[in-house]
C-alpha positions in Angstrom: -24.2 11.7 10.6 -22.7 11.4 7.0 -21.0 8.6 5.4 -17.4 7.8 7.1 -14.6 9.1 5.5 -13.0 5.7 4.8 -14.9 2.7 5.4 -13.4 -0.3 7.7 -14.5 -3.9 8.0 -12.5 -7.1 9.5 -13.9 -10.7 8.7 -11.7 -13.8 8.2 -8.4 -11.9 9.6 -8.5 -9.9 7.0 -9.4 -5.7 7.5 -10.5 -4.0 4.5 -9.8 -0.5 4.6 -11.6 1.8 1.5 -11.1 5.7 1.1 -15.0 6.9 1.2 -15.4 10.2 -1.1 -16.4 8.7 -4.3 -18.1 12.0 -5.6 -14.1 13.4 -5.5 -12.4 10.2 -6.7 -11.6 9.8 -3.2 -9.4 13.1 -3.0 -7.9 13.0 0.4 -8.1 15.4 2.9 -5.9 16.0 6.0 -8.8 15.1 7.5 -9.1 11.4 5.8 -5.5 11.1 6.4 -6.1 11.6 9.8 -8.4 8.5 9.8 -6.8 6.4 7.3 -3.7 6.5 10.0 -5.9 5.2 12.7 -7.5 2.0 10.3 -4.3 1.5 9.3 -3.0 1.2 12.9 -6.3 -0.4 14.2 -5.6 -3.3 11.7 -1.7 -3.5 12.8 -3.6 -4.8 16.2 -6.3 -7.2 15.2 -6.1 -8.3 11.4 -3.9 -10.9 9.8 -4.1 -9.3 6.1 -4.8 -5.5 5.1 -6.5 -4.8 1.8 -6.4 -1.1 1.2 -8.8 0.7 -1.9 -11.0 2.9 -2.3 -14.9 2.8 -2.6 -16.5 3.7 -6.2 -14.8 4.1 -9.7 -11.3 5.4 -8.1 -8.4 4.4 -6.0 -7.1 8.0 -4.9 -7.5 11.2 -7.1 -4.6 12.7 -5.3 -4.4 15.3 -1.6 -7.9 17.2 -1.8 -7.2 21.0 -3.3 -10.0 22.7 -0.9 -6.3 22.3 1.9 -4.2 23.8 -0.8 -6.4 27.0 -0.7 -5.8 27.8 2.5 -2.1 27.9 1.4 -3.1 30.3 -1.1 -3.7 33.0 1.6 -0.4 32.3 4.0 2.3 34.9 3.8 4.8 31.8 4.3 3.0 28.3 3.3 4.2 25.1 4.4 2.8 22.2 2.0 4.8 19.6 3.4 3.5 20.5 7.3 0.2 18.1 6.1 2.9 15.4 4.5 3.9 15.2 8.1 1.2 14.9 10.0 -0.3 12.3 8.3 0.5 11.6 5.0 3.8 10.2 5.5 2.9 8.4 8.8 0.3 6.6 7.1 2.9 5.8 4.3 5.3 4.6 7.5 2.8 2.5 8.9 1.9 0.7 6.1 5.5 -0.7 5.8 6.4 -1.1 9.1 2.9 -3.0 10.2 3.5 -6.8 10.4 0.6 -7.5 7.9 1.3 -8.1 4.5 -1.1 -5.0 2.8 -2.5 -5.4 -0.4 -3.4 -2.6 -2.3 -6.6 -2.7 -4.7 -6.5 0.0 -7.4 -9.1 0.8 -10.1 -9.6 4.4 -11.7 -7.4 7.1 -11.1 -4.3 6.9 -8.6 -2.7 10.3 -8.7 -1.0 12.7 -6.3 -0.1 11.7 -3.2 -2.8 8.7 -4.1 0.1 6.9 -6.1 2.8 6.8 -2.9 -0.1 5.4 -1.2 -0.6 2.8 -3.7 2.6 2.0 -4.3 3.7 1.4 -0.5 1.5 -2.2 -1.1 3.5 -5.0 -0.7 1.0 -6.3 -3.1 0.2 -3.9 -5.6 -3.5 -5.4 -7.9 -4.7 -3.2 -10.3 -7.9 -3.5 -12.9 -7.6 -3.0 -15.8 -9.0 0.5 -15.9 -6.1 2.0 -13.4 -3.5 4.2 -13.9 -1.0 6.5 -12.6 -0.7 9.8 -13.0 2.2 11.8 -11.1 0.7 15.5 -11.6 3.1 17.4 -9.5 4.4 19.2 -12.2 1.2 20.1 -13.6 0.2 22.4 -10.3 3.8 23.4 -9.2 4.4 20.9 -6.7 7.2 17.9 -6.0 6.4 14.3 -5.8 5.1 13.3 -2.2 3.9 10.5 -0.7 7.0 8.3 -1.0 6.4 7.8 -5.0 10.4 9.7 -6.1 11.8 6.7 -3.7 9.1 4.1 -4.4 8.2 5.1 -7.9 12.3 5.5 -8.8 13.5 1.9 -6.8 10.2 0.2 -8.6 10.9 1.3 -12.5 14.2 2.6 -12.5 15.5 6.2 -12.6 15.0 7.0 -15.9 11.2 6.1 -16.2 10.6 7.2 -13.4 12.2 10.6 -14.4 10.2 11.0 -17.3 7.2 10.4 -15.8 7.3 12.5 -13.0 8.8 15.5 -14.9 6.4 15.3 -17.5 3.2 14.4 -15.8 2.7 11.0 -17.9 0.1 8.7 -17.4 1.0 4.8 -16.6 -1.6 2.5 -17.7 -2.1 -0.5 -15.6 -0.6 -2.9 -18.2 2.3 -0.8 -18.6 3.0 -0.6 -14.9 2.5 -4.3 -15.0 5.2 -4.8 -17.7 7.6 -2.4 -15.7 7.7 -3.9 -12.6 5.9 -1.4 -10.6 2.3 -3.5 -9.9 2.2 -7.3 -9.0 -1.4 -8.6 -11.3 -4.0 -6.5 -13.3 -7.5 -7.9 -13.5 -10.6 -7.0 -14.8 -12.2 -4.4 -13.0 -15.2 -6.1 -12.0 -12.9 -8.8 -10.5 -10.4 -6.5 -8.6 -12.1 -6.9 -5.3 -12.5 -10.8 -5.2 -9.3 -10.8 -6.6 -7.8 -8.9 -3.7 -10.1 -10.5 -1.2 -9.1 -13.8 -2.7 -5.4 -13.1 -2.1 -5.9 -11.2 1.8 -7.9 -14.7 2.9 -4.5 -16.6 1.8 -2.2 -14.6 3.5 -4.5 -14.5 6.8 -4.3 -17.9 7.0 -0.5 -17.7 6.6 2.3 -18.6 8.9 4.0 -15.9 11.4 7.1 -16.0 9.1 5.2 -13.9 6.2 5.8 -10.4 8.8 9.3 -11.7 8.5 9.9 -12.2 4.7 7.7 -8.8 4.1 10.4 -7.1 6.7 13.2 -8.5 4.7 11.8 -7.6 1.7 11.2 -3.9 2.3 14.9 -4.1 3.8 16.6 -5.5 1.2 16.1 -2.2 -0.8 18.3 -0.4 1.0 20.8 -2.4 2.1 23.5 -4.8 0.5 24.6 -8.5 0.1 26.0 -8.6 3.0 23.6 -7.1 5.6 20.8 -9.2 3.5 22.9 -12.7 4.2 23.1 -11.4 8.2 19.2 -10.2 8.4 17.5 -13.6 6.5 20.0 -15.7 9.2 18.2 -13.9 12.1 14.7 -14.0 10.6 15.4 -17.9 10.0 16.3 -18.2 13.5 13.1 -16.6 14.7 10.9 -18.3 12.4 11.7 -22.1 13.3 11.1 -20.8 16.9 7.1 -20.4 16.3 4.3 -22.8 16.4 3.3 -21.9 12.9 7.4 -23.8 11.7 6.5 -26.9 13.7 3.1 -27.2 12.2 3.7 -26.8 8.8 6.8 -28.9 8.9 4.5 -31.6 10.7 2.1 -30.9 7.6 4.5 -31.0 5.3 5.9 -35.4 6.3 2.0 -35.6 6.8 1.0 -35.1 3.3 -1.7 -32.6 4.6 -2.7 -28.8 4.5 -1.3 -27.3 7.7 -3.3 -24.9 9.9 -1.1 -21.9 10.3 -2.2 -19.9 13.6 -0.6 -16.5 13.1 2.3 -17.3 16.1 
């Protein structure tokens, strides 16, 4: 048998999830999609933190070209049929799990690479990361998410520019922008982001809540924000984690949070 395509762990409440084609920069294939969905949904059910990467000197070079030359060949090709089959879902489930995902960049993010990367709730890239939105270059649209995610993270007009142009962002630049949350030096990304996923697993049940609100927040207003954070206050003082950490909190101690 041959190496996995992406490689999954879980220690501490905390899944680490790694695209595995290192030789490729990690180019993904339907068929790593396929199995990046089910890690992704395996750690919806059993971790407490996600950290999402990939293994060797690159996040994601972008969808793997040896699908697109299939298209090459059909009288009536349909590029977006492998956006919805697991592309997008994968995108989905990454906002929609309860766990706040991290995602650990280094290298090359491009392609439908950068939606993946972006859909992080925390975003930690080294210092040797960048984007690079090469849709243009080959004839294709943005996928992945990145003309909503890239466009609500750095504005229109950057965004813009850097799509239609096929730009590179640097990982300081991003930082400066808005779009990534901390760059690090690459040989301290992955204790960085392990360092961060331990936190949050031993965080209380309201962080599903706040990352919900979060994510909702962008595409709703004032109004509907005031309504949802009244509901999610509700729920959170009805879980064990609200009465320990308040008990913590008069006892001058760390509390214990439990996940519930």
């Amino acid at each position: 048998m041959g190496e996995p395509l992406v490689n999954y762990t879980l220690a501490e409440g905390v899944a680490r999830i790694a695209l595995n084609d290192p030789k490729r920069l990690n180019a993904v294939s339907e068929e790593m999609g396929g199995v990046l969905l089910s890690c992704l949904q395996r750690a919806a059910g059993e971790a407490r933190a996600v950290i999402l990467t990939g293994e060797g000197k690159a996040f994601c070079s972008g969808a793997n070209l040896d699908d697109a030359l299939e298209l090459l060949n059909d009288p009536e090709p349909d590029g977006g049929g492998q956006l919805e089959r697991v592309f997008n879902p994968s995108v989905l489930a990454m906002r929609q799990m309860e766990q706040p995902v991290i995602t650990a960049i280094r290298g090359v993010t491009a392609g439908v690479g950068c939606g993946i990367a972006m859909a992080g709730d925390i975003i930690l890239c080294s210092e040797t990361a960048y984007f690079f939105h090469a849709f243009s270059k080959v004839g294709l649209v943005p996928d992945g998410g990145s003309s909503w995610l890239l466009s609500k993270a750095i504005g229109r007009v950057r965004a813009m520019r850097l799509m239609l142009l096929g730009e590179r962002l640097g990982a300081q630049q991003a930082l400066d922008w808005g779009l990534v949350s901390q760059v690090v030096a690459d040989e301290e990304l992955d204790g960085a982001a392990m360092e961060i996923a331990r936190t949050l697993a031993k965080g209380p049940r309201s962080l599903a809540t706040i990352k919900r609100l979060a994510w909702d927040a962008l595409e709703s207003d004032l109004k509907s924000a005031l309504a949802a954070e009244r509901i999610g206050q509700r729920d959170a003082t009805r879980t064990q984690d609200f009465v320990e950490g308040t008990r913590a909190f008069f006892e001058r101690r760390e509390p214990k949070f439990i996940g519930r």
